[in-house]
C-alpha positions as CSV (number, residue, x, y, z in Angstrom):
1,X,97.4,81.5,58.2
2,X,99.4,84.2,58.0
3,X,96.6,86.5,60.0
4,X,96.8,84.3,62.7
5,X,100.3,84.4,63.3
6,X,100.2,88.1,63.3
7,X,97.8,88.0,66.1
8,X,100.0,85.0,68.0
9,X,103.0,87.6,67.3
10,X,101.2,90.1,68.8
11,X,100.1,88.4,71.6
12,X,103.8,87.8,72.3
13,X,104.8,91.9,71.5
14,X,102.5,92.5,74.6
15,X,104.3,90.0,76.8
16,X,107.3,91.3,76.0
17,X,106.6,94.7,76.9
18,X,105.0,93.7,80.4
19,X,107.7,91.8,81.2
20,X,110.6,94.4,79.9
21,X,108.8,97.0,82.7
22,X,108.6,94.3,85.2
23,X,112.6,93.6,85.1
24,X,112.8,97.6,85.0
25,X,110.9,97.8,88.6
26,X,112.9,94.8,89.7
27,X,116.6,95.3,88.5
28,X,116.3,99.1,87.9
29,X,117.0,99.1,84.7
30,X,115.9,97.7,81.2
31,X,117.1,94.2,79.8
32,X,118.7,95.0,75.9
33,X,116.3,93.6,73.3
34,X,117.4,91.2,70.6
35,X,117.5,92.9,67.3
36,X,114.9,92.2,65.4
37,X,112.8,91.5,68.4
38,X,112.0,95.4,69.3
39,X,109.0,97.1,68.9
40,X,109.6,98.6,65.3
41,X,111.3,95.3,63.6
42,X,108.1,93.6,64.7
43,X,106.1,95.7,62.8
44,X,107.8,95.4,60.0
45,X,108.7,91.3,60.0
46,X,106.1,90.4,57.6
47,X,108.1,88.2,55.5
48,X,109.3,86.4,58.2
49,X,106.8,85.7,60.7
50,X,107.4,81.7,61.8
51,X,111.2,82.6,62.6
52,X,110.4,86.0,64.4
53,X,107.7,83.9,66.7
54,X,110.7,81.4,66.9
55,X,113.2,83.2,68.2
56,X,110.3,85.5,70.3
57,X,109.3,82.2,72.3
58,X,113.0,81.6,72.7
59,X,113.8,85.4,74.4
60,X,110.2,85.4,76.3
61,X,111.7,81.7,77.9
62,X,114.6,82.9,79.0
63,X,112.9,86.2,80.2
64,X,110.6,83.5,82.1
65,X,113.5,81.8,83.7
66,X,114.2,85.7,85.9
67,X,111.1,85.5,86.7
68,X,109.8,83.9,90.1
69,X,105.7,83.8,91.1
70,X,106.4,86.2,93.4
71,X,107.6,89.2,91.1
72,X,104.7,88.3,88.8
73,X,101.7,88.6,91.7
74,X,103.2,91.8,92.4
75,X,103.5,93.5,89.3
76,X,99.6,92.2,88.6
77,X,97.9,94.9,90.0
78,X,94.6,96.2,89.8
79,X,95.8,99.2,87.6
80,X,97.0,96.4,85.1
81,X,95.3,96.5,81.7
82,X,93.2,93.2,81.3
83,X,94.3,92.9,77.5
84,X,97.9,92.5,79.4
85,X,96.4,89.8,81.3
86,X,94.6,88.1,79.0
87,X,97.7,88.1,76.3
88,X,99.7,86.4,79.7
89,X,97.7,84.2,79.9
90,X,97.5,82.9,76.1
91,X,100.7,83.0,76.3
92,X,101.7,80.6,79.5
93,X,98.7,78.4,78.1
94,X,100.3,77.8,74.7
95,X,103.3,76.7,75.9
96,X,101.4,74.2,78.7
97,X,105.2,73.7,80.6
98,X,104.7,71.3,83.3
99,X,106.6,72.5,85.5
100,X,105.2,73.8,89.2
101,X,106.4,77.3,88.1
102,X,104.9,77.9,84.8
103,X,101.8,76.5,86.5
104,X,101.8,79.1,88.9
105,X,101.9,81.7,86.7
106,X,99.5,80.5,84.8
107,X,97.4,80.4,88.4
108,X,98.1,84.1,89.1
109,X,96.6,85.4,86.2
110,X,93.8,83.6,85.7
111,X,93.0,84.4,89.0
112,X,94.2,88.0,88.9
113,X,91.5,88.1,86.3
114,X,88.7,86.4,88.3
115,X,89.2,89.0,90.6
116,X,89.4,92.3,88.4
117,X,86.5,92.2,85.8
118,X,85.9,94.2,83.1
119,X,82.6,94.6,84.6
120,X,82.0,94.3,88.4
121,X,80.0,91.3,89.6
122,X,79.7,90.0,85.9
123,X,81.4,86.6,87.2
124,X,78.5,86.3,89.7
125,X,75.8,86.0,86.8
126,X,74.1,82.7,86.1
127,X,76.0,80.6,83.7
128,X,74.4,79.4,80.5
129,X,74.3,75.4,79.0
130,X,76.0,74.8,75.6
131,X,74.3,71.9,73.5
132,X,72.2,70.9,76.6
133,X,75.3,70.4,78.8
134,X,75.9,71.4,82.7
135,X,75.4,75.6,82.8
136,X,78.8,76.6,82.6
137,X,80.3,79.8,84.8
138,X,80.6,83.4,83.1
139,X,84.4,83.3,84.1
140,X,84.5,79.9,82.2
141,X,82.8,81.4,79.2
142,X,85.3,84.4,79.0
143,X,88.2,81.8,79.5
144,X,86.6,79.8,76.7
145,X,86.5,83.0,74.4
146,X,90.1,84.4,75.4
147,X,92.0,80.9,74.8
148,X,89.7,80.2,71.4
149,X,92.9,80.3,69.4
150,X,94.7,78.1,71.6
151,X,94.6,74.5,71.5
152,X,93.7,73.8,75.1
153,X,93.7,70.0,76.3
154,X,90.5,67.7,76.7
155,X,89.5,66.7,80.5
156,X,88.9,63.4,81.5
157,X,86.7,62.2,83.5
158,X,89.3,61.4,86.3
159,X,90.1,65.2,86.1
160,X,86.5,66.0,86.3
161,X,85.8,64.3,89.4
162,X,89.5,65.8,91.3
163,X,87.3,69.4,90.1
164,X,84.3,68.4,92.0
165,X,86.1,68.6,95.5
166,X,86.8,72.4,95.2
167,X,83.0,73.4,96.0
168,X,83.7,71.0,99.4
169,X,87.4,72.8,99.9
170,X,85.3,76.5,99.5
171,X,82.8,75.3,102.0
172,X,85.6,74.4,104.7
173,X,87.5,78.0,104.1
174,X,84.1,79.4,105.6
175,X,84.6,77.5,108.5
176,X,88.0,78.6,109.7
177,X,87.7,81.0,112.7
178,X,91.4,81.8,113.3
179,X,94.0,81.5,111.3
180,X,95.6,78.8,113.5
181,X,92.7,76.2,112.4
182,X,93.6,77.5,108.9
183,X,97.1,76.7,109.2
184,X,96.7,73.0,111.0
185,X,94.4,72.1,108.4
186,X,96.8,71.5,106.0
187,X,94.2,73.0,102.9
188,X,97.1,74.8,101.3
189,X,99.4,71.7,101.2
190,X,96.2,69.7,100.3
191,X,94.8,72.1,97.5
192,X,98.3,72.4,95.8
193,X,98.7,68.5,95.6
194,X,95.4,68.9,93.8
195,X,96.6,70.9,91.4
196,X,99.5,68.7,90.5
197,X,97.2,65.7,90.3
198,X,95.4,67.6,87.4
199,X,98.8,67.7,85.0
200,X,98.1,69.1,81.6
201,X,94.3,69.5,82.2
202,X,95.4,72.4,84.6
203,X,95.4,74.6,81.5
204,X,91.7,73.8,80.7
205,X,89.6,76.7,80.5
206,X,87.0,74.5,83.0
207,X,90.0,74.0,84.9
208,X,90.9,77.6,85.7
209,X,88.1,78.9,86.0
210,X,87.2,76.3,89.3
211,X,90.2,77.0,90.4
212,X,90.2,80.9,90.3
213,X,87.2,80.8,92.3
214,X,88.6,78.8,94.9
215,X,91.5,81.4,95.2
216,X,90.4,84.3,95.4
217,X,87.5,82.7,98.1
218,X,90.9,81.3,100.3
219,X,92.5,84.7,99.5
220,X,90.0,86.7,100.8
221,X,89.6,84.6,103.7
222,X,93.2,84.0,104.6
223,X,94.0,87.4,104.5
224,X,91.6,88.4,107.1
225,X,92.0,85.9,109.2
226,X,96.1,86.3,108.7
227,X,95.4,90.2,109.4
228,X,93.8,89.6,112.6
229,X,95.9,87.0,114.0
230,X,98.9,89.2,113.4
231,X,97.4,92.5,115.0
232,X,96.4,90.7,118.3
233,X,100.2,89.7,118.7
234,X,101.3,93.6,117.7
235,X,98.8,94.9,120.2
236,X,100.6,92.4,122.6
237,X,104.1,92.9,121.3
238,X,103.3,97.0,122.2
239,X,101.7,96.6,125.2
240,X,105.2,94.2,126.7
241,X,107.4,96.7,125.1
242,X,105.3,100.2,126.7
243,X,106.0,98.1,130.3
244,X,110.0,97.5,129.4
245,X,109.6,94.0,128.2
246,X,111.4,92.6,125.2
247,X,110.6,88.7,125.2
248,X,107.3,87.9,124.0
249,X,107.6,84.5,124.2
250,X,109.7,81.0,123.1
251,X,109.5,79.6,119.3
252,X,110.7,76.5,118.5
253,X,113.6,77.1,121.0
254,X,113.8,80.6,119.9
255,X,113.4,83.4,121.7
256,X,110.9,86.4,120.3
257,X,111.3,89.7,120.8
258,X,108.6,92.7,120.2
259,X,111.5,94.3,117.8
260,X,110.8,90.7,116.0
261,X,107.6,91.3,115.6
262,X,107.5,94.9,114.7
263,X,109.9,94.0,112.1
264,X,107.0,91.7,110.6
265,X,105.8,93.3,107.0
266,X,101.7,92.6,106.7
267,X,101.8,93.5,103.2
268,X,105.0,92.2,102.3
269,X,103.9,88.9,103.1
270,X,100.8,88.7,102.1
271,X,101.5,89.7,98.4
272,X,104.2,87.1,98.1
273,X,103.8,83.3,97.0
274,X,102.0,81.5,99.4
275,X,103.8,78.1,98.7
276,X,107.6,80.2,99.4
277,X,105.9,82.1,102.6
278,X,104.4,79.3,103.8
279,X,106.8,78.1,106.7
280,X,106.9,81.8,108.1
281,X,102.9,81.9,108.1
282,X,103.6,79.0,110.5
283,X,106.0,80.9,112.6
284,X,102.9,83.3,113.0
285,X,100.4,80.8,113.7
286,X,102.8,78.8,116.3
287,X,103.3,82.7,118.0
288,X,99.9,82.9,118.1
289,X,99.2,79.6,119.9
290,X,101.9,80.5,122.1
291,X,100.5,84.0,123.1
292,X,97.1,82.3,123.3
293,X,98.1,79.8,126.0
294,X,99.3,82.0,128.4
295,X,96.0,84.1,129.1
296,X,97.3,85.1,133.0
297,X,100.1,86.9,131.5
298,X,98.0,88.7,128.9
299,X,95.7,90.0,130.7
300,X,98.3,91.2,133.4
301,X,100.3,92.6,130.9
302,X,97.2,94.7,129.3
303,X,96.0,95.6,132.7
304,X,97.5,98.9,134.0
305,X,96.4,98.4,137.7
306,X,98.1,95.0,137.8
307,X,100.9,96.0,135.8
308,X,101.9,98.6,138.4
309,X,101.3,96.3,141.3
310,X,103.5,93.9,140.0
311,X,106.3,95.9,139.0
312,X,106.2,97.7,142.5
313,X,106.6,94.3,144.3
314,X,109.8,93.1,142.3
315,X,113.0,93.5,143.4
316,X,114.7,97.2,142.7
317,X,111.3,98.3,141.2
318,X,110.9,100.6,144.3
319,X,111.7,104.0,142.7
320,X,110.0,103.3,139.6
321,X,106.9,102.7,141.7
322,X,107.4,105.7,143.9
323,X,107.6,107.4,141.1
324,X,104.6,106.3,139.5
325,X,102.8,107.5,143.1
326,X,103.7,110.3,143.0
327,X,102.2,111.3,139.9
328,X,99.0,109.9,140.5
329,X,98.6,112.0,143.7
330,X,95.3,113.9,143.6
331,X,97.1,117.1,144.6
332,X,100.5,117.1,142.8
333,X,100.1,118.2,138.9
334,X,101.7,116.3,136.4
335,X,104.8,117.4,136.0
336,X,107.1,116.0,133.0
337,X,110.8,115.3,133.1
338,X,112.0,114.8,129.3
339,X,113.7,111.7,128.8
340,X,116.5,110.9,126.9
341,X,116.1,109.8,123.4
342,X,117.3,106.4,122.7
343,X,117.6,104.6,119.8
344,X,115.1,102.2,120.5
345,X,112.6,104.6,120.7
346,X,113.5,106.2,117.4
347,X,113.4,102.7,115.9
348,X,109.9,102.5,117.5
349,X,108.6,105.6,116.0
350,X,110.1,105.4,113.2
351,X,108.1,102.2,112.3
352,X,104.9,104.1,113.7
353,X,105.6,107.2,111.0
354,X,106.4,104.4,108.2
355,X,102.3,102.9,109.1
356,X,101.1,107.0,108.5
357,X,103.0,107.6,105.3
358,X,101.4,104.5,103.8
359,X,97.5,104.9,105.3
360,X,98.4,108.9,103.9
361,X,99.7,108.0,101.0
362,X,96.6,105.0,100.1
363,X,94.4,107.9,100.5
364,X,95.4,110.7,98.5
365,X,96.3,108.1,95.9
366,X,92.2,106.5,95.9
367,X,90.8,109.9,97.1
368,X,88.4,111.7,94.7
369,X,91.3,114.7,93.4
370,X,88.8,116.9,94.8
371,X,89.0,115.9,98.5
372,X,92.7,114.8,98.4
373,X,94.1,117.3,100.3
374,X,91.6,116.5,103.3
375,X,93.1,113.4,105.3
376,X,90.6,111.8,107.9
377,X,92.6,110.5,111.0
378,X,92.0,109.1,114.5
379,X,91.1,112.1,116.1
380,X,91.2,115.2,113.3
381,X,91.3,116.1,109.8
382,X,95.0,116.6,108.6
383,X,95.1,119.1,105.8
384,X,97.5,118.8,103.0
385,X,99.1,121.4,101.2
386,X,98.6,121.0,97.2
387,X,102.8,120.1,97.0
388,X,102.0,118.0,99.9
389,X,99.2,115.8,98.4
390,X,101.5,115.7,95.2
391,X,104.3,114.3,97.2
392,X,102.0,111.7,99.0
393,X,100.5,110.5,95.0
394,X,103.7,110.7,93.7
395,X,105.2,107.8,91.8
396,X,108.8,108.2,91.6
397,X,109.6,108.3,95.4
398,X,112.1,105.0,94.5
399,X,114.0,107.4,92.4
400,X,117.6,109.0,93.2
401,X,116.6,112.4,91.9
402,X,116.2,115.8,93.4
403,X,112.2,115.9,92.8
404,X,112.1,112.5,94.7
405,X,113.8,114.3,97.5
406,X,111.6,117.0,97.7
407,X,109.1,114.7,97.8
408,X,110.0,112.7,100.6
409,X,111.2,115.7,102.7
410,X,107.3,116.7,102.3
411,X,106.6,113.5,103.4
412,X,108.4,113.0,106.3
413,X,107.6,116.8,107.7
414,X,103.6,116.0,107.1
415,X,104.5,112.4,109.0
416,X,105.7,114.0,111.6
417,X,103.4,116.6,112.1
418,X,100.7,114.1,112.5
419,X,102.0,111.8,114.6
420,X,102.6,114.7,117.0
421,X,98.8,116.2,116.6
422,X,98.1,112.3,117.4
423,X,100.1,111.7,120.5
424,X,99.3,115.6,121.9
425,X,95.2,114.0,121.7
426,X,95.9,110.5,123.2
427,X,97.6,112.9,125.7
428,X,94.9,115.1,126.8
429,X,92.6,112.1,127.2
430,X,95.1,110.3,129.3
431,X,95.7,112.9,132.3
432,X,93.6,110.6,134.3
433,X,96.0,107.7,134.3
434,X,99.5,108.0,135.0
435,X,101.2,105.5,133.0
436,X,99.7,106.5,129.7
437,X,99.6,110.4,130.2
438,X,103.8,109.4,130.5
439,X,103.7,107.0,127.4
440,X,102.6,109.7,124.9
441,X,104.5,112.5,126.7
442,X,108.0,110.4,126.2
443,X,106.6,109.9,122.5
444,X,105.8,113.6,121.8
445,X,109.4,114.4,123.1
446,X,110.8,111.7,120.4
447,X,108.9,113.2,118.1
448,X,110.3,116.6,119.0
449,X,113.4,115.5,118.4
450,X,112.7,114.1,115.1
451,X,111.0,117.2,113.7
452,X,113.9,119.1,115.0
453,X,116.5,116.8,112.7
454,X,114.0,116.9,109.5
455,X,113.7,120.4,109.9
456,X,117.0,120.9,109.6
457,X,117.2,118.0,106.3
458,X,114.6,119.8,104.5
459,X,116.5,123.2,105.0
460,X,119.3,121.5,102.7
461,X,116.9,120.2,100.4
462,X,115.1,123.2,99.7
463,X,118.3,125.1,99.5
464,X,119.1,122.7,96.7
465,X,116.0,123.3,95.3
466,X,116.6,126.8,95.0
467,X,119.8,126.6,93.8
468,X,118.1,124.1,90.8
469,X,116.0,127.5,89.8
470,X,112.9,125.3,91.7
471,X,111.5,128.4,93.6
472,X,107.8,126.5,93.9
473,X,109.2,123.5,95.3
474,X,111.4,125.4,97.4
475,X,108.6,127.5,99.2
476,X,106.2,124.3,99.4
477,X,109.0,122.8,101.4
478,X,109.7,126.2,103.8
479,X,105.7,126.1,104.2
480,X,105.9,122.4,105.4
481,X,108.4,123.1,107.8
482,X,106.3,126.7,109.1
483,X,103.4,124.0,110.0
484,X,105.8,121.2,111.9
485,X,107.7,124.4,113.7
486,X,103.9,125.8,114.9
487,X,102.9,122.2,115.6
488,X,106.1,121.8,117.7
489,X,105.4,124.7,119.2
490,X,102.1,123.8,120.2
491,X,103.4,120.4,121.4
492,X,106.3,122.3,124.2
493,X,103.6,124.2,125.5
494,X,101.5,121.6,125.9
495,X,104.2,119.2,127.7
496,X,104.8,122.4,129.8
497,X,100.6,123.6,130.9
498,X,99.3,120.2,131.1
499,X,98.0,119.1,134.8
């Protein structure tokens, strides 16, 4: 008796301590233990075990009541140590609340471990009968093994046959198309009634592991579907806002605007609860249709030929379209007049820079350490300095510290400098045709006039730096800036020679 409530106190110890770095990450700071409930009372609370699990349940409750689905899919990630997972899940089985939320928690991990074996593809073995019965799934199996110490519920049969119309449900996901039809068919309302209808039997070993594989199937699914669906209306929302537009279309009575839907986060969304997303997944979807009915427009929006015959024929559009002559004259070179910077354009690029830190940073972070420091892009290779690749892998960038500041200075310089290597390619192949050619020139100039502001940031960093008695850091940040000031360089020249 008393080894089993060792390893049920245990079990708690490790929920504890997932959940005390989870409020870190989310409130910045760490919530006080209860004495007697830290890490070196536990150890020594032989003597009284059933009130230390008491009054462990009672903290880890209210712990649970901070808590939202939300915060927990995001702190599950792939770097997460299963035992973590599996001691979670004990945990929100025991307890068997039946309330929406603790059921889906208790969703999230089962799933988050359906999707992150300890072996790859073990779940996609053949299952095995027990005592002559149905074969039952390896994920089931496992389930069976990690909640043996819990007392799980029986299924009925009712339950049984609600089970039976996931395999349908899966079959349906791999129908979808688009993620409008995925929307209008109502499967995510439908699925979570499902799961209310099963009550306590939702905490069934059988139970989760149906239900896991459903998820992560509509997971997969919905997320490229959702990832397409949204980059059609981005290429659209750039392609209005590159002509002067601002109004993509009318929502529900309300107007939106391409800074609307470059304010849209991909990831954001797609790692939070669907069930608390769910009404601005719509929003997207009814976008989408509205986009989609208007083909005409589209097309003459994405068509450079028509777009400059239309704009020449509307009313005070005449200089612009001289303009736009002129240039295109066989004879007359291309000859750029800087524009002035506004702030829209920073906003613009800054959202552009924001996309390269993060595809930068997901390599160097997955990269063999090796080949780190070698960045395939678009059109080149971007080289990183060793401090820069540190910078980019570095996980304290959230911090309010000077090495967090020398790391984001690096950041931004690297950002910077390829964007510009970007926009100086896309400009050599656009000489041809007017409107673009001008496009990425106005964007090198913005970018010129970012470089020349962080150039002048990192200066005060690194003379922080130096001040600190950080002379490596301080010379990995005046090296940084040497590559942005050649790369701007090449950039002026380039604005100046091109024909």
């Amino acid at each position: 008796m008393s080894e089993d409530l060792r390893f049920e106190l245990a079990i708690l110890a490790t929920v504890q301590g997932f959940y005390q770095k989870l409020m870190v990450a989310s409130l910045g700071g760490e919530v006080p233990v209860p004495s007697g409930l830290d890490e070196d009372a536990l150890r020594h609370s032989e003597r009284e075990l059933p009130n230390t699990l008491s009054r462990m349940y009672r903290w880890l409750h209210l712990l649970d009541m901070a808590i939202t689905p939300a915060m927990l899919r995001q702190a599950l990630t792939p770097d997460t140590d299963s035992e973590v997972a599996e001691a979670l899940l004990r945990y929100f089985v025991r307890r068997r609340e039946p309330s929406d939320v603790n059921r889906d928690k208790t969703d999230l991990i089962a799933t988050f471990l359906y999707r992150h074996p300890r072996v790859p593809g073990q779940w996609q073995q053949s299952g095995y009968g027990l005592d002559g019965a149905l074969p039952l799934s390896p994920f089931e199996i496992a389930l069976i093994e990690i909640l043996a110490d819990s007392d799980v519920p029986s299924l009925p049969e009712e339950h049984v046959q609600l089970l039976r119309r996931f395999d349908p449900l899966r079959e349906e996901i791999a129908r979808f198309r688009d993620f409008n039809s995925l929307i209008d068919s109502g499967i995510v309302g439908r699925v979570r009634e499902l799961k209310q209808w099963l009550d306590a039997s939702f905490y069934h070993p059988g139970v989760l592991a149906t239900v896991s594989a459903y998820n992560a199937t509509f997971g997969r699914r919905f997320d490229e579907l959702f990832v397409k669906a949204l980059t059609e209306i981005k290429t659209f929302g750039q392609a209005l806002e590159d002509m002067g537009g601002t109004i993509l279309t009318t929502v529900d009575g309300v107007e939106v605007t391409v800074e609307h839907v470059a304010a849209i986060q991909e990831k954001q969304m797609l790692e939070a609860d669907y069930g608390s997303t769910l009404e601005k997944f719509r929003r997207v979807s009814k976008l989408k249709k509205e986009l989609d009915r208007r083909p005409p427009i589209r097309r003459s929006l994405l068509n450079p030929t028509a777009r400059t015959s239309r704009t020449a024929g509307g009313a005070g559009a005449a200089p612009k379209a001289a303009k736009i002559a002129a240039v295109k004259t066989p004879t007359a070179p291309l000859v750029f007049q800087p524009p002035t910077v506004t702030a829209q354009q920073l906003s613009a690029e800054e959202s552009k820079l924001r996309r390269v830190e993060e595809s930068i940073r997901v390599f160097v972070r997955v990269a063999d350490p090796k080949y780190r420091q070698v960045v395939p892009m678009r059109f080149f290779n971007l080289t990183l300095t060793s401090p820069e690749a540190d910078a980019y892998g570095a996980p304290f960038l959230e911090e309010k510290s000077l090495r967090a500041d020398v790391a984001r200075t690096l950041i931004r310089l690297v950002s910077i400098s390829a964007r510009i290597s970007t926009e100086l390619e896309e400009l050599k192949r656009s000489q041809k045709m007017s409107s673009l050619w001008k496009l990425h020139a106005d964007a090198v100039v913005v970018l010129l006039d970012m470089a020349s502001s962080s150039t002048e940031d990192a200066g005060s960093v690194a003379k922080m730096v130096e001040q600190s008695g950080a002379a490596a850091a301080a010379r990995g940040i005046h090296e940084s800036v040497q590559k942005l000031r050649n790369q701007a360089d090449v950039a002026v020249k380039t604005l100046a020679n091109v024909s």
